[in-house]
Structure formats: C-alpha cells, structure tokens
N, CA, C and O atoms as CSV, one atom per row, in Angstrom:
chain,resi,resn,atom,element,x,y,z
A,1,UNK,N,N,-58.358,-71.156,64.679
A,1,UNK,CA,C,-57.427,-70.967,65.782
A,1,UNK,C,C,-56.070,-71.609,65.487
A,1,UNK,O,O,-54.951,-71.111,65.617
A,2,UNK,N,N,-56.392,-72.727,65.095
A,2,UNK,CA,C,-54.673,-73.484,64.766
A,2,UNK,C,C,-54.043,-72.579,63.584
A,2,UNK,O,O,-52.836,-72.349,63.508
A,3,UNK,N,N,-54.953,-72.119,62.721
A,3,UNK,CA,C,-54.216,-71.281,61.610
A,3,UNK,C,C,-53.153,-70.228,62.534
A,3,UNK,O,O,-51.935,-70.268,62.707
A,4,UNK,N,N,-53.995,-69.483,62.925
A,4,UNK,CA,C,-53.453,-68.302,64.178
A,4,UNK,C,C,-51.949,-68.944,64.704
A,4,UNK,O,O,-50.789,-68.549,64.579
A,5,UNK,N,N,-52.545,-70.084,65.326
A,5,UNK,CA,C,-50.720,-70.164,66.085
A,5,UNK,C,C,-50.021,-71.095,65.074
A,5,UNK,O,O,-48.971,-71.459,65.604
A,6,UNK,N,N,-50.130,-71.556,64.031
A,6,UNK,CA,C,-49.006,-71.818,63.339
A,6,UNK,C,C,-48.326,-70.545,62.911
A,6,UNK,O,O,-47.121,-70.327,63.039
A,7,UNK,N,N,-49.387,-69.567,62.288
A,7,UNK,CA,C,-49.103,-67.644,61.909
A,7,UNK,C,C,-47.808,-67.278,63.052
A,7,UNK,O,O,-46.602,-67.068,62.922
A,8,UNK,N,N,-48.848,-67.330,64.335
A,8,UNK,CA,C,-47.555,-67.093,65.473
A,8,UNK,C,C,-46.262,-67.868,65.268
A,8,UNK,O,O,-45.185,-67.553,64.763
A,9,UNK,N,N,-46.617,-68.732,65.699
A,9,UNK,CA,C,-45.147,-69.610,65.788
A,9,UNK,C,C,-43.982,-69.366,64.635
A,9,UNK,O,O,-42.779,-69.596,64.757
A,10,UNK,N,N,-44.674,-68.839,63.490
A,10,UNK,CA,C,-43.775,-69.083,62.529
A,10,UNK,C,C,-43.081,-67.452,62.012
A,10,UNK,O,O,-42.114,-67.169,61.305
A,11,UNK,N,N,-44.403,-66.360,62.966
A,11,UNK,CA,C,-43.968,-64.994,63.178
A,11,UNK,C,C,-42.166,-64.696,63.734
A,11,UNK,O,O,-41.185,-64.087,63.308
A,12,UNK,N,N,-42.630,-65.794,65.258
A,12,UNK,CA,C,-42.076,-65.858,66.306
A,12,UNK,C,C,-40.670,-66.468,65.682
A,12,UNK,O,O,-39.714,-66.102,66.367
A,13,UNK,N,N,-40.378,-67.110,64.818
A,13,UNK,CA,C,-39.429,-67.963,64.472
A,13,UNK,C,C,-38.333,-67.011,63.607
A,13,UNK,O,O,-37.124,-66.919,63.821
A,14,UNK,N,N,-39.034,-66.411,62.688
A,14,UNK,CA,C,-38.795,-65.334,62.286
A,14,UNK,C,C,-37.786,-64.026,62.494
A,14,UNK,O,O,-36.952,-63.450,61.795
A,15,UNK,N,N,-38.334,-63.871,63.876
A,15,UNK,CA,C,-38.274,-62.651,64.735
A,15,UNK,C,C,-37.014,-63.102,65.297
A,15,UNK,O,O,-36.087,-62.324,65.071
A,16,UNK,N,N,-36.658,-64.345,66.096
A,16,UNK,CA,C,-35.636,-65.020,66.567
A,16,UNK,C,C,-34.751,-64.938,65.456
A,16,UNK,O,O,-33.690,-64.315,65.469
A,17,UNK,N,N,-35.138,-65.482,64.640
A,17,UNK,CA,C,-33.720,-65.776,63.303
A,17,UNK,C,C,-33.354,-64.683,62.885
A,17,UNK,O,O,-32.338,-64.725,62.191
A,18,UNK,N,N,-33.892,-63.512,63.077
A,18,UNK,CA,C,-33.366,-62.159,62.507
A,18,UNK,C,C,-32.816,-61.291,63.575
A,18,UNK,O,O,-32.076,-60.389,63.182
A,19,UNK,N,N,-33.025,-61.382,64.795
A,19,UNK,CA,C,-32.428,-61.419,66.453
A,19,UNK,C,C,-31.122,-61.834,66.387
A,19,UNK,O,O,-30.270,-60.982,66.641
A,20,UNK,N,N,-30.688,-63.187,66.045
A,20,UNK,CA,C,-29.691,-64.168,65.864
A,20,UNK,C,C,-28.788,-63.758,65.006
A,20,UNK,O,O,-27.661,-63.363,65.306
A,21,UNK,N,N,-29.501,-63.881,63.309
A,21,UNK,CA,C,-28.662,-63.149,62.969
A,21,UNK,C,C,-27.922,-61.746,63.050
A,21,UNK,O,O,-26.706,-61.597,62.927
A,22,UNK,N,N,-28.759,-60.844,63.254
A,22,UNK,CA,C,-28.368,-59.819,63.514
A,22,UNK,C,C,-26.775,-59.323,64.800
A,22,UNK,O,O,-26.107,-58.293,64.884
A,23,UNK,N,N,-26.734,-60.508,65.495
A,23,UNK,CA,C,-26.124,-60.430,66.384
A,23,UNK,C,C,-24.302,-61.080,65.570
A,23,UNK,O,O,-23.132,-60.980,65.940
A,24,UNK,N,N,-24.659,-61.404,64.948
A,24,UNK,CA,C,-23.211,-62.159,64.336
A,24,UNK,C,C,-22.013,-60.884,64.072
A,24,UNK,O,O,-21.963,-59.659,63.962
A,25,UNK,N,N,-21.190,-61.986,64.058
A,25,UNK,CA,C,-19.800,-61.068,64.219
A,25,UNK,C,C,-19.009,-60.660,62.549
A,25,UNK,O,O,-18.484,-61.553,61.885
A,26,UNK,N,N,-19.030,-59.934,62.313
A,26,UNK,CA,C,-18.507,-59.278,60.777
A,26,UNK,C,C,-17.419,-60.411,60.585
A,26,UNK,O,O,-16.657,-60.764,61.485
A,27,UNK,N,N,-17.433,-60.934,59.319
A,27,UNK,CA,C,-15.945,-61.713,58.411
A,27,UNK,C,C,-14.687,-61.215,59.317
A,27,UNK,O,O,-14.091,-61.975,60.080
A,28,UNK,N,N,-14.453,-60.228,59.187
A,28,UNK,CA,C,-13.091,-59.692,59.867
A,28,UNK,C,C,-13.355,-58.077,60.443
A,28,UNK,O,O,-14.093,-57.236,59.930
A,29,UNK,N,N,-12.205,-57.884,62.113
A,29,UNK,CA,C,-12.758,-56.741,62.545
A,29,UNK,C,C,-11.910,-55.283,61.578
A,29,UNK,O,O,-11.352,-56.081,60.825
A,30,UNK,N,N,-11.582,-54.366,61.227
A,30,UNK,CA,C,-11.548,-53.555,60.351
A,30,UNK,C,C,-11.011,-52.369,61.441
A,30,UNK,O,O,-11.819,-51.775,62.154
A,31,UNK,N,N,-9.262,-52.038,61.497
A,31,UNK,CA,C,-9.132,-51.091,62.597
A,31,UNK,C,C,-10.160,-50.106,61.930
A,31,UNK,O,O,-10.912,-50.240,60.965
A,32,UNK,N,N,-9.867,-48.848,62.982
A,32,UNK,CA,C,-10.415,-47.381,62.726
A,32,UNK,C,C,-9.827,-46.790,61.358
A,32,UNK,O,O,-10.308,-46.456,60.274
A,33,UNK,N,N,-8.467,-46.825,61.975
A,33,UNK,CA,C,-6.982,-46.358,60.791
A,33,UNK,C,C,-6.290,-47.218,59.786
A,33,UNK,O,O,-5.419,-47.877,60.354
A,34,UNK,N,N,-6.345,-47.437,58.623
A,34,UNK,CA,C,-5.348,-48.194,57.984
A,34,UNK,C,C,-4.242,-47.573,57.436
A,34,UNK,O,O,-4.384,-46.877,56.431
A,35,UNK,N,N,-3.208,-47.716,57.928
A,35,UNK,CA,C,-1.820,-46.566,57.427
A,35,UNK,C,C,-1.198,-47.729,56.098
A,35,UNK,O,O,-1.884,-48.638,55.629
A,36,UNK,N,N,-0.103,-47.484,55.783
A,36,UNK,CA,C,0.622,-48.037,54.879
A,36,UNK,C,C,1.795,-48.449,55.912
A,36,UNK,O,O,2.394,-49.471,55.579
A,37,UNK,N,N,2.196,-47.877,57.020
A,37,UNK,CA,C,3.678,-48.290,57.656
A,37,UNK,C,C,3.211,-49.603,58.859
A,37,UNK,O,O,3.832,-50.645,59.073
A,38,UNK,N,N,1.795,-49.083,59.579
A,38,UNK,CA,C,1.487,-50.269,59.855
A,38,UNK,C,C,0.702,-51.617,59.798
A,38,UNK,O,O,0.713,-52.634,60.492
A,39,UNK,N,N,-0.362,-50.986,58.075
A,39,UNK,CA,C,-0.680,-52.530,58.350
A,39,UNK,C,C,-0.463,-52.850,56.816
A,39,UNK,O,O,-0.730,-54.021,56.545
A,40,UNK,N,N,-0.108,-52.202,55.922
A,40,UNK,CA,C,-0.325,-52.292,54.494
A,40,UNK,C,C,0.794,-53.182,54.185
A,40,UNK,O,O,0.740,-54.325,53.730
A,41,UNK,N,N,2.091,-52.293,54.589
A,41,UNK,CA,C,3.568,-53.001,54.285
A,41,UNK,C,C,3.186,-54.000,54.503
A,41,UNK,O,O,2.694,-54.776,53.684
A,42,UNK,N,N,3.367,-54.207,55.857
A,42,UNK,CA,C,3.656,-55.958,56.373
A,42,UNK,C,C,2.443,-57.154,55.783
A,42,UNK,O,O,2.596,-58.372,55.697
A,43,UNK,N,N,1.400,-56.450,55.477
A,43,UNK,CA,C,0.005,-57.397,54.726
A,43,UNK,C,C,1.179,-57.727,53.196
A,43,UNK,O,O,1.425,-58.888,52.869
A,44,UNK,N,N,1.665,-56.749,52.569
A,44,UNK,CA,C,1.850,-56.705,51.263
A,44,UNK,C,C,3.050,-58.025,51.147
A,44,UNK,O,O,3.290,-58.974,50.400
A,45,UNK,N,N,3.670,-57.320,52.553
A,45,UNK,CA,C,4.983,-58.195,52.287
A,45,UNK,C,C,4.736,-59.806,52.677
A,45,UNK,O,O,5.496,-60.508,52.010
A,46,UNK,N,N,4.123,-60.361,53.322
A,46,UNK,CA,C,3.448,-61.313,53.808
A,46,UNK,C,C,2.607,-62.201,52.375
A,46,UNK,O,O,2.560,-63.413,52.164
A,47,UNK,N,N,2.280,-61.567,51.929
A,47,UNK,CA,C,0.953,-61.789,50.877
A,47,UNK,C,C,1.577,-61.733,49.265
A,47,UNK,O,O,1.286,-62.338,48.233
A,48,UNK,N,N,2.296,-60.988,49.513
A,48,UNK,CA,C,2.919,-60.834,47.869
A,48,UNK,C,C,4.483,-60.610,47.552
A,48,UNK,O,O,4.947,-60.576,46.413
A,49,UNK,N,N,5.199,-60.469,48.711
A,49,UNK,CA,C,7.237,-60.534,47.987
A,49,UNK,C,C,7.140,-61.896,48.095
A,49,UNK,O,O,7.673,-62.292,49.131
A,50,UNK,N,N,6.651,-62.792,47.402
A,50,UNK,CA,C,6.998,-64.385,46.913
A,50,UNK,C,C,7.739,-63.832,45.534
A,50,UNK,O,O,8.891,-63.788,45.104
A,51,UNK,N,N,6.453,-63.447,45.101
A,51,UNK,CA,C,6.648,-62.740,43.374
A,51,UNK,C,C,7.420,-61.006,43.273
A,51,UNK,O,O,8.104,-60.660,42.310
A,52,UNK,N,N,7.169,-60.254,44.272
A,52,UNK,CA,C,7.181,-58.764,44.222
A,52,UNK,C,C,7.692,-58.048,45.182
A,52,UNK,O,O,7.444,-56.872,45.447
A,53,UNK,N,N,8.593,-58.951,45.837
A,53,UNK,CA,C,10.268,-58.164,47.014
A,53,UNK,C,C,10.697,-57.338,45.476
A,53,UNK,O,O,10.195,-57.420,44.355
A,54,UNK,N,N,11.824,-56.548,46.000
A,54,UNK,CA,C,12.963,-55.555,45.704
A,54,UNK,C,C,13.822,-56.574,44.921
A,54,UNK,O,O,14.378,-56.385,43.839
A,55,UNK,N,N,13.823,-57.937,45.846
A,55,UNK,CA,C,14.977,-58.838,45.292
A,55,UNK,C,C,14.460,-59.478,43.937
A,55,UNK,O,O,14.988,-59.282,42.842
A,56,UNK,N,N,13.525,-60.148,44.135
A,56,UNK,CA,C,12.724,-60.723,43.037
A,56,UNK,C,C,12.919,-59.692,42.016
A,56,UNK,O,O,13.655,-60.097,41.116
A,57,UNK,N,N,12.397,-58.189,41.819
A,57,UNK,CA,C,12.618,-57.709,40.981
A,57,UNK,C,C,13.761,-57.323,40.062
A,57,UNK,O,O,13.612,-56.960,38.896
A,58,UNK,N,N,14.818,-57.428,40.645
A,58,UNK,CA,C,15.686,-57.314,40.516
A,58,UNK,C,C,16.209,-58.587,39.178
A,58,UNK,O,O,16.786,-58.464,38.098
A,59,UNK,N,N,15.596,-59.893,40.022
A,59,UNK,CA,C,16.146,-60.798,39.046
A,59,UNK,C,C,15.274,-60.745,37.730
A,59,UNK,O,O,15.778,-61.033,36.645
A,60,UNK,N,N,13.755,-60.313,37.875
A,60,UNK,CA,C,12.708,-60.559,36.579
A,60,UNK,C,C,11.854,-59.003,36.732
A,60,UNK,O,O,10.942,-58.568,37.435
A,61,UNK,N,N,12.830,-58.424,35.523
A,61,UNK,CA,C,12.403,-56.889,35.644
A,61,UNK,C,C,10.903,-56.495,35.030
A,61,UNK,O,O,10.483,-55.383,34.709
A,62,UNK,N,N,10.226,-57.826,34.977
A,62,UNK,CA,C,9.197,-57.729,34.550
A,62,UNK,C,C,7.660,-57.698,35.017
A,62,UNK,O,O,6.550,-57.678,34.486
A,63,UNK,N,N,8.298,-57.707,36.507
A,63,UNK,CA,C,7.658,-57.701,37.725
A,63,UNK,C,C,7.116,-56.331,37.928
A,63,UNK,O,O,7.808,-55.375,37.580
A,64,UNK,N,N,5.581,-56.088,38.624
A,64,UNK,CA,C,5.439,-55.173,39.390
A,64,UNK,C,C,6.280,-54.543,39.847
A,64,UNK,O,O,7.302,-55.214,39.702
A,65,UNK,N,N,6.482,-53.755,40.268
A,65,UNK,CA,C,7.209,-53.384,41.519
A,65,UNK,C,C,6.302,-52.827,42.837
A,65,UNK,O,O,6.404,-51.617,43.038
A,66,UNK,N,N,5.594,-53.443,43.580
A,66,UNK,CA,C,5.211,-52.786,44.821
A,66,UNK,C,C,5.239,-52.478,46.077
A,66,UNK,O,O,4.311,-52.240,46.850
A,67,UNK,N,N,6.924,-52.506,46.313
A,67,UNK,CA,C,7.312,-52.607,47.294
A,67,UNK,C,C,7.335,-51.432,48.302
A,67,UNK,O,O,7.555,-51.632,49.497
A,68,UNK,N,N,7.153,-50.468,47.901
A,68,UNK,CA,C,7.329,-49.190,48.008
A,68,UNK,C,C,6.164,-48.411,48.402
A,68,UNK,O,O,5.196,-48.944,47.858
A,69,UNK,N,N,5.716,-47.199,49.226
A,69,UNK,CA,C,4.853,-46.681,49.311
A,69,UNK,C,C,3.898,-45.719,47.766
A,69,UNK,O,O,2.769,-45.742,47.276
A,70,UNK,N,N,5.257,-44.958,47.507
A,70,UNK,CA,C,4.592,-44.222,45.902
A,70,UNK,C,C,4.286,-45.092,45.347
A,70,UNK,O,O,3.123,-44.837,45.035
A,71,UNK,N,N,4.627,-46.392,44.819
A,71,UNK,CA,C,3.690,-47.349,43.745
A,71,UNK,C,C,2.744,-47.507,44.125
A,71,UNK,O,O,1.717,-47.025,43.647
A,72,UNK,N,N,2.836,-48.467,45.419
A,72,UNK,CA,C,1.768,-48.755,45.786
A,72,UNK,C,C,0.204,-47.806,45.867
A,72,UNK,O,O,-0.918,-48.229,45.584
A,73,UNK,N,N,0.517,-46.673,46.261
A,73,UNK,CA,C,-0.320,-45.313,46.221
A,73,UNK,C,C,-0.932,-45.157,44.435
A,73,UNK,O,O,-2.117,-44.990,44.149
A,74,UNK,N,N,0.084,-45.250,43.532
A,74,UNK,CA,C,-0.320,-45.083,42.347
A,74,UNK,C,C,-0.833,-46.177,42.234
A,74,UNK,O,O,-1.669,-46.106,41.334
A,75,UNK,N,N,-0.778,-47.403,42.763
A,75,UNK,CA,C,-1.666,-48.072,42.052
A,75,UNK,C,C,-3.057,-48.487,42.415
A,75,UNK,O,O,-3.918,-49.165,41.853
A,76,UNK,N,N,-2.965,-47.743,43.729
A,76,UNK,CA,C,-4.702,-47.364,44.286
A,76,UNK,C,C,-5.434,-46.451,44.069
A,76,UNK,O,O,-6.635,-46.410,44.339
A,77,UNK,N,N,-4.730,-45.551,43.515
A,77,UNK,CA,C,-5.208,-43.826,42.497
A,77,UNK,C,C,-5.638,-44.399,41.510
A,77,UNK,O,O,-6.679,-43.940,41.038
A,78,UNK,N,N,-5.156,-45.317,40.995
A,78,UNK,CA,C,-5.634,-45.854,39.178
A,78,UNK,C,C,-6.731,-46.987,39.440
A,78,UNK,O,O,-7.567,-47.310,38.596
A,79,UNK,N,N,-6.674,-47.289,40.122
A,79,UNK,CA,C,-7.348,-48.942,40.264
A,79,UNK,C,C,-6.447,-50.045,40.371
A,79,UNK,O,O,-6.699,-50.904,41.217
A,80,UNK,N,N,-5.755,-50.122,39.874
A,80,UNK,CA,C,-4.955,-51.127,39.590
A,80,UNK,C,C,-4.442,-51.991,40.582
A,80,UNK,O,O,-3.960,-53.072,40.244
A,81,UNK,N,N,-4.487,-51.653,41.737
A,81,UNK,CA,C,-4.363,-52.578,43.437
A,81,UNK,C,C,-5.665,-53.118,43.508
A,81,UNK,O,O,-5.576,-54.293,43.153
A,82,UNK,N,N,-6.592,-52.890,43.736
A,82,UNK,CA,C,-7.797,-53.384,43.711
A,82,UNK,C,C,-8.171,-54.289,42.978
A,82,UNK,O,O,-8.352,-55.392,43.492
A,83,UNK,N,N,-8.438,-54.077,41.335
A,83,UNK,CA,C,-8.590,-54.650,40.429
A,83,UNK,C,C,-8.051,-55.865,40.515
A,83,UNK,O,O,-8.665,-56.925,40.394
A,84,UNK,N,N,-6.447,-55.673,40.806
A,84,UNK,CA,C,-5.305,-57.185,40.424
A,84,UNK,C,C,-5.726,-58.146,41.934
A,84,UNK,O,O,-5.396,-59.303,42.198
A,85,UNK,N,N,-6.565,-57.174,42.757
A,85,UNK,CA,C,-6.659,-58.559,43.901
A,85,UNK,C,C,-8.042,-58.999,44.009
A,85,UNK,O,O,-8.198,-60.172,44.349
A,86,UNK,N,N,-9.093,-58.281,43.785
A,86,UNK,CA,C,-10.311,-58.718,43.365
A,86,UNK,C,C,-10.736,-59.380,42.350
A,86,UNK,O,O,-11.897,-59.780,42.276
A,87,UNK,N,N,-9.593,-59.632,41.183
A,87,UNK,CA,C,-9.919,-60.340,39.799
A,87,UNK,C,C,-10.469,-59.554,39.506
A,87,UNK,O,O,-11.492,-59.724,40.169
A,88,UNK,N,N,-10.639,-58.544,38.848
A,88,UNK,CA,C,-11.577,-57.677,37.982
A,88,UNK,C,C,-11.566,-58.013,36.426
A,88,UNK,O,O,-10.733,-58.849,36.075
A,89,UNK,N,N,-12.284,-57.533,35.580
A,89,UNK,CA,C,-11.938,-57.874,34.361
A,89,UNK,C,C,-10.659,-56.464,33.733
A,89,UNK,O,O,-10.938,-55.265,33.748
A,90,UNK,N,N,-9.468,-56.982,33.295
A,90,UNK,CA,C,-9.286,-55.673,32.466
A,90,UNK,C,C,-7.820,-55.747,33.826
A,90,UNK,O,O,-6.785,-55.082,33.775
A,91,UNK,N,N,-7.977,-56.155,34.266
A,91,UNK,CA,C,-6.599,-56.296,35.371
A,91,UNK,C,C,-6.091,-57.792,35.708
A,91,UNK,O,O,-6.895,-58.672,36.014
A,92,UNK,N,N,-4.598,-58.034,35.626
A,92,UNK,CA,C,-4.282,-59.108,35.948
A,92,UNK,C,C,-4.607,-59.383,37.112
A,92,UNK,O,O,-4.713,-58.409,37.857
A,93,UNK,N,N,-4.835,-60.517,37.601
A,93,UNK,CA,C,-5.338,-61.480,38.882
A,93,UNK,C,C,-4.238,-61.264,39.509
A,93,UNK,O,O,-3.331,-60.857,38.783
A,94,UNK,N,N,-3.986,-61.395,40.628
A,94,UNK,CA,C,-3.016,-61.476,41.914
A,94,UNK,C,C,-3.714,-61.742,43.323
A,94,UNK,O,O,-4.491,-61.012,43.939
A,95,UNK,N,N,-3.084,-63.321,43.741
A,95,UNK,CA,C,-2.207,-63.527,42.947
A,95,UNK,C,C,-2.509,-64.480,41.848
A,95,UNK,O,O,-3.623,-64.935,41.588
A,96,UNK,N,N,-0.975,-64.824,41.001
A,96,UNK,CA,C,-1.245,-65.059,39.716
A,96,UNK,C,C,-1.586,-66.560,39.602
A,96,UNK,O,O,-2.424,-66.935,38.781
A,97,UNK,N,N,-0.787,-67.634,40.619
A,97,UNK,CA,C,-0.981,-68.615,40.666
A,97,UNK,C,C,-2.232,-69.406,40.979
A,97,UNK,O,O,-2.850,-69.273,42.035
A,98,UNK,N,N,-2.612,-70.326,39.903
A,98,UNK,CA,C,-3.888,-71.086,40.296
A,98,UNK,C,C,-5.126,-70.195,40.158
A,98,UNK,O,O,-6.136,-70.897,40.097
A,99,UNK,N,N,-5.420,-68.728,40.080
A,99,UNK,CA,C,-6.009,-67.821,40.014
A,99,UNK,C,C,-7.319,-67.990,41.825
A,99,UNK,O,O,-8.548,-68.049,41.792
A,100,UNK,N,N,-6.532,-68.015,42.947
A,100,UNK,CA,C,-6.719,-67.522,44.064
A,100,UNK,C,C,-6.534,-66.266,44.431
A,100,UNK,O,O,-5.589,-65.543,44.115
A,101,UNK,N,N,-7.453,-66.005,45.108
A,101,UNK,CA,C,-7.388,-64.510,45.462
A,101,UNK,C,C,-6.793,-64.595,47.174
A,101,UNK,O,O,-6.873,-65.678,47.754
A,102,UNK,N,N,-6.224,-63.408,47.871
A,102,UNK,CA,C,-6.265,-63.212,49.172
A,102,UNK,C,C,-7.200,-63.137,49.642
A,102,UNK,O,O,-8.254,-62.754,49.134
A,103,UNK,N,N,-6.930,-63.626,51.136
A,103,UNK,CA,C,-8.414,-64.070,51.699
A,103,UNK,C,C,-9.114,-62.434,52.173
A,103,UNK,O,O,-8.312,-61.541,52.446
A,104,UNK,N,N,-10.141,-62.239,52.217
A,104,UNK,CA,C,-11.140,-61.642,52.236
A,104,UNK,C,C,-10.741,-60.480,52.945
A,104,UNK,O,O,-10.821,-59.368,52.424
A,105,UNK,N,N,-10.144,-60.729,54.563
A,105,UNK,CA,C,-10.025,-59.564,55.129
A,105,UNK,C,C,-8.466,-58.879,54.805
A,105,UNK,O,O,-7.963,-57.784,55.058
A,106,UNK,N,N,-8.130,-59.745,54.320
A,106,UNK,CA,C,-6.638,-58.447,53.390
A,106,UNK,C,C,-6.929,-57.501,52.563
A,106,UNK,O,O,-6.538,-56.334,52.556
A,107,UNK,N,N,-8.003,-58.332,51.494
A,107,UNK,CA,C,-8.963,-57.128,50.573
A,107,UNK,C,C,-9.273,-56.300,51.250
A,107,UNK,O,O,-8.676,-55.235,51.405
A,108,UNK,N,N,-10.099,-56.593,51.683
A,108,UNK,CA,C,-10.881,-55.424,52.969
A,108,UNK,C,C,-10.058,-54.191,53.807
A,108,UNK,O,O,-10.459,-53.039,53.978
A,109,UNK,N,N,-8.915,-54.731,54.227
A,109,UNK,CA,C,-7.813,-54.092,54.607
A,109,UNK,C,C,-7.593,-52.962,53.629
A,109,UNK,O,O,-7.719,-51.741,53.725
A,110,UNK,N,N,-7.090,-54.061,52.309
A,110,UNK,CA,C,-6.466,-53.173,51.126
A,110,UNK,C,C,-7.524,-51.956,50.633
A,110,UNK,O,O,-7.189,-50.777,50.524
A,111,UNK,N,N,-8.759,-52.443,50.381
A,111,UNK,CA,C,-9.814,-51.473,50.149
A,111,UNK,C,C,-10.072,-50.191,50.982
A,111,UNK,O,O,-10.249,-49.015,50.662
A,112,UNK,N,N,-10.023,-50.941,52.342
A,112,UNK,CA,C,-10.246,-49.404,53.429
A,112,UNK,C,C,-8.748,-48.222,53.204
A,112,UNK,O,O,-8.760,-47.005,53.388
A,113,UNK,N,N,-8.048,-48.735,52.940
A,113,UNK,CA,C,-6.497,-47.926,52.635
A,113,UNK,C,C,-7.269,-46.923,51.637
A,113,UNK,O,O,-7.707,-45.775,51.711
A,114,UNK,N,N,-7.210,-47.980,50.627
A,114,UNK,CA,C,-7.328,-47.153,49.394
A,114,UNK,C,C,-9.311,-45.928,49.494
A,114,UNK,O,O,-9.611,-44.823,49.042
A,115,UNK,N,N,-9.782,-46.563,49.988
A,115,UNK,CA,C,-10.612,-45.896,49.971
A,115,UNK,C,C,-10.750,-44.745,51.456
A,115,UNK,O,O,-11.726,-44.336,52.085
A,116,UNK,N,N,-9.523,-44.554,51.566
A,116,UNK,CA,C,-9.431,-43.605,53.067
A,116,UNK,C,C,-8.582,-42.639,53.042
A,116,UNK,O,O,-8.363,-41.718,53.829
A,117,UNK,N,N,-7.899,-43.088,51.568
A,117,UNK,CA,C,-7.103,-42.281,51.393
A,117,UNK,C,C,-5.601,-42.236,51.139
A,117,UNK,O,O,-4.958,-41.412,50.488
A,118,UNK,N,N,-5.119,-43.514,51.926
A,118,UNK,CA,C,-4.216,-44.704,51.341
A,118,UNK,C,C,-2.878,-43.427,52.060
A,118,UNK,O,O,-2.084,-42.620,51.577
A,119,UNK,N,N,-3.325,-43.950,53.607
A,119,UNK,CA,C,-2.559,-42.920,54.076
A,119,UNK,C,C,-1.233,-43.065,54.641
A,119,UNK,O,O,-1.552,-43.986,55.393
A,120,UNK,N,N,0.220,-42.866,54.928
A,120,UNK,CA,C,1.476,-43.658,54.993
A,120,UNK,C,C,1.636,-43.804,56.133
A,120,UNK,O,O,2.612,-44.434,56.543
C-alpha cells in the first residue's frame, strides 16, 4: 500500500509540474506581422548603426552596409543576416564586439522577417 501512494504522489507531482509548466509564458511575444518599416528598421537601427548607420559607412567603407531595405533583404535571401547574428560557423559574428549576440527576441524578430518573407 505505501508503495501505491508514494506511485501516486509522485504520479500526482508530475502531472502538476507539467500543468505548470505548460502554462508559462514564451521568451518573447512574436507580432502576427513582421514588416521591415515597422519593426525591422528601428530593431536594426537600435541594435546595429553603432557600427552600420549610412554615416559610419561612409567614414569605413569597409563596413556592411545594412541600412537599407534591398541589402538587408539580400542578406536574408543568402543567409547572411541570420548567420552574422546567430554566430554561425562560416559567417562573421554580429555583433562583433566581445563576440555577444542580440538578445534572443531580436533574433526571433529577425528570423520571423526572414522566414515570412522579409516583407517591407
């Protein structure tokens, strides 16, 4: 009998913790739509013209350039947006400093674009 309700109790414990978890709230909420005019720009510009404004480029032509919608687009057609913010192998890191990545739900952001179609 004690076997039985430790069995229970620990059924029961189980059942709760997967109840519980189940109920948790996602890393970050994820609109419906991700455009490029309203959430991509301002993520990009926020997150990356330290190194990769118009101006910056200007002074170190050796820069990306992603300021722009067509780059940016080409460089989610190729991989190459993804890659440089996920650390991939075979793509530079971005960003470059300290080798930190953006926090999680910018990726996520950036990913749903690109994987939606990476629409303006």
């Amino acid at each position: 009998m004690k076997t039985f309700n430790y069995f229970f109790k620990a059924l029961l414990g189980v059942f709760i913790l997967s109840v519980i978890g189940c109920k948790q709230k996602p890393l970050c909420e994820l609109p419906t739509e991700v455009t490029y005019t309203q959430i991509i720009a301002p993520l990009i510009e926020a997150k990356c013209f330290m190194c990769h404004s118009q101006e910056v480029y200007k002074r170190k032509a050796s820069r990306t350039k992603i300021y722009n919608y067509a780059t940016l687009k080409e460089m989610g057609l190729n991989g190459a947006l993804l890659g440089a913010i996920t650390h991939q192998k075979g793509f530079v890191a971005m960003p470059f400093r300290k080798n930190e990545k953006i926090d999680t739900c910018s990726i996520a952001l950036i990913a749903k674009w690109v994987e939606t179609g990476m629409k303006k």
